[in-house]
BATI-436494 format. One record per residue (C-alpha): z, x, y; residue number from 1; residue in one letter. Coordinates in steps of 0.25 Angstrom, whole numbers, plus 5000, padded with zeros to 4 digits. Last residue first. Layout:
<sites>
zz|xx|yy|seq|type
Z|X|Y|NUM|a
...
</sites>
This chain:
<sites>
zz|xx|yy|seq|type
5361|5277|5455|158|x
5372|5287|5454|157|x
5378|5281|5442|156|x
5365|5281|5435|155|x
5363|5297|5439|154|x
5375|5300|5433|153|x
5374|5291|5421|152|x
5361|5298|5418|151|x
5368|5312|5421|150|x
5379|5310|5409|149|x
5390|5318|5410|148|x
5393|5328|5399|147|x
5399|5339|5406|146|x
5408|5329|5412|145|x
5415|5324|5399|144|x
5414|5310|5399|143|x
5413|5297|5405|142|x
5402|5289|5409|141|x
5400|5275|5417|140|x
5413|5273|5422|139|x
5413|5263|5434|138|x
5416|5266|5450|137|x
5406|5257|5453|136|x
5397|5268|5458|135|x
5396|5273|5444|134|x
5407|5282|5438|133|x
5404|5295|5429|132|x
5416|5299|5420|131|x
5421|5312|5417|130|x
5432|5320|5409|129|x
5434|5334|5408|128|x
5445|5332|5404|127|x
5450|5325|5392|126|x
5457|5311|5386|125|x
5454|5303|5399|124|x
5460|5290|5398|123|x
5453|5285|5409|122|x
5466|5276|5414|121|x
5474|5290|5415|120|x
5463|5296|5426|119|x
5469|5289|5439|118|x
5482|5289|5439|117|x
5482|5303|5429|116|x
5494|5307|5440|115|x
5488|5319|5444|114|x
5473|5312|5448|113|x
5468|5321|5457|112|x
5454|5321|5462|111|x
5443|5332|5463|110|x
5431|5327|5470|109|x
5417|5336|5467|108|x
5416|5351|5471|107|x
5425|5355|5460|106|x
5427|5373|5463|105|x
5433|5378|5449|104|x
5440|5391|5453|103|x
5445|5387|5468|102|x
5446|5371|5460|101|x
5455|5375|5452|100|x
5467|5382|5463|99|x
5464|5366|5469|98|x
5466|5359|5454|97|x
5480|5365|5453|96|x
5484|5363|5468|95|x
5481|5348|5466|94|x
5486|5345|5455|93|x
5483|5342|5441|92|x
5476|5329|5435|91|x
5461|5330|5438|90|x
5451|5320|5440|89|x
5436|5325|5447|88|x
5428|5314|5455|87|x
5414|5317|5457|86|x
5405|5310|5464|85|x
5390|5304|5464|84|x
5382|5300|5476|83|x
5369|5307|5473|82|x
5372|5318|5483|81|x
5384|5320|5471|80|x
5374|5322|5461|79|x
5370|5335|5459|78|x
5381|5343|5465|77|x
5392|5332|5457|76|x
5386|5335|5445|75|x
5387|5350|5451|74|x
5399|5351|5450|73|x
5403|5341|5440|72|x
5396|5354|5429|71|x
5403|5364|5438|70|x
5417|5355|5434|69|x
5415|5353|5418|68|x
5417|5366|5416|67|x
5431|5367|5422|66|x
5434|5353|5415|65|x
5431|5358|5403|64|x
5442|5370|5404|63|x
5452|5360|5408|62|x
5464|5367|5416|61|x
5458|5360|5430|60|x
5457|5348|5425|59|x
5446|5336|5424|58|x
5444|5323|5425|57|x
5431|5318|5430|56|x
5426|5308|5438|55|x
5411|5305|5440|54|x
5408|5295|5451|53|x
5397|5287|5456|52|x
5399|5282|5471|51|x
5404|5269|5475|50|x
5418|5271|5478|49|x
5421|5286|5479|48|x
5428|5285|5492|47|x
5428|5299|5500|46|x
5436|5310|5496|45|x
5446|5320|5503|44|x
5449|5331|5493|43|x
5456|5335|5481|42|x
5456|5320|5477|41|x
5467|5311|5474|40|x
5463|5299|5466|39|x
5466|5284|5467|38|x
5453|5280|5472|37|x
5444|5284|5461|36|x
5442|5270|5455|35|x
5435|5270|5440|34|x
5429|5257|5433|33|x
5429|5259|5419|32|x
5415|5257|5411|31|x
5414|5271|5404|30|x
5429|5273|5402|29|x
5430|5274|5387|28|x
5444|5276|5384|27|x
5454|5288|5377|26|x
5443|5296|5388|25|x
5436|5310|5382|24|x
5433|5323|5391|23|x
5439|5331|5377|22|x
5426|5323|5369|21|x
5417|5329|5378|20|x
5422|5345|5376|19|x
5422|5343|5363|18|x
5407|5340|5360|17|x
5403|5351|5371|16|x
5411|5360|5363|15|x
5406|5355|5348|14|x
5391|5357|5356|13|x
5394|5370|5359|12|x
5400|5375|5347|11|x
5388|5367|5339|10|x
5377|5375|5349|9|x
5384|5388|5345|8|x
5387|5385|5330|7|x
5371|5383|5329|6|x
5368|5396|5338|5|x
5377|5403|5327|4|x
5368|5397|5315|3|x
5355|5400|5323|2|x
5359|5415|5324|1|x
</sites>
């Protein structure tokens, strides 16, 4: 019994290990001041200058991603009376995302960013990918968004 609860707690760890190194960069962003500007969103937005950010990018088709949205959820619930915003990034279309979002409600911004404009200079390598911006716009964390840090949360929202 203790032997198959071993392999268990190492299956899971191996999965949560792999999971983070998929929501890899070719470069390390931390540092990398981020504008928003250019992005289509699903829905009429205010200006993001000056508030804390995280912005993911995700897909539809991306079994990680769909777990990783309930977790922003209510990472966005908790803190978003704080002044924090959530921005997520995906490539497909418009029609595509809206039949998603009937099955997977985003209650944060979901932007469009078809033409890779926007995401190609990050050199994200896989989704789910996050990165936590301070109220400069800067990056000060990136990562798989299941693994996001609250410190650098609450130090962003100070």
């Amino acid at each position: 019994m203790k032997t198959k609860f071993t392999w268990i707690v190492l299956l899971v760890g191996s999965l949560f290990a792999i999971q983070n190194l998929l929501a890899t960069a070719s470069k390390n962003n931390v540092g990398t001041v981020v504008k928003v500007d250019g992005l289509k969103f699903k829905e009429k937005t205010s200006s993001f200058a000056g508030k804390p950010l995280i912005v993911e990018f995700w897909a539809t088709w991306c079994p990680p991603c769909r777990s990783s949205i309930p977790h922003l959820n209510e990472v966005y619930k908790k803190y978003q009376a704080k002044g924090l915003e959530i921005i997520g990034v995906t490539n497909e279309d418009r029609p595509t995302v809206s039949k998603f979002l009937k099955e997977v409600p985003i209650n944060y911004h979901v932007a469009f960013d078809s033409n890779g404009k926007f995401s190609k200079p990050f050199g994200i390598k896989g989704i789910p990918h996050a990165m936590i911006l301070d109220k400069e716009g800067k990056v000060v964390w990136e990562g798989h968004p299941m693994s996001l840090p609250e410190s650098e949360l609450e130090t962003v929202l100070k």
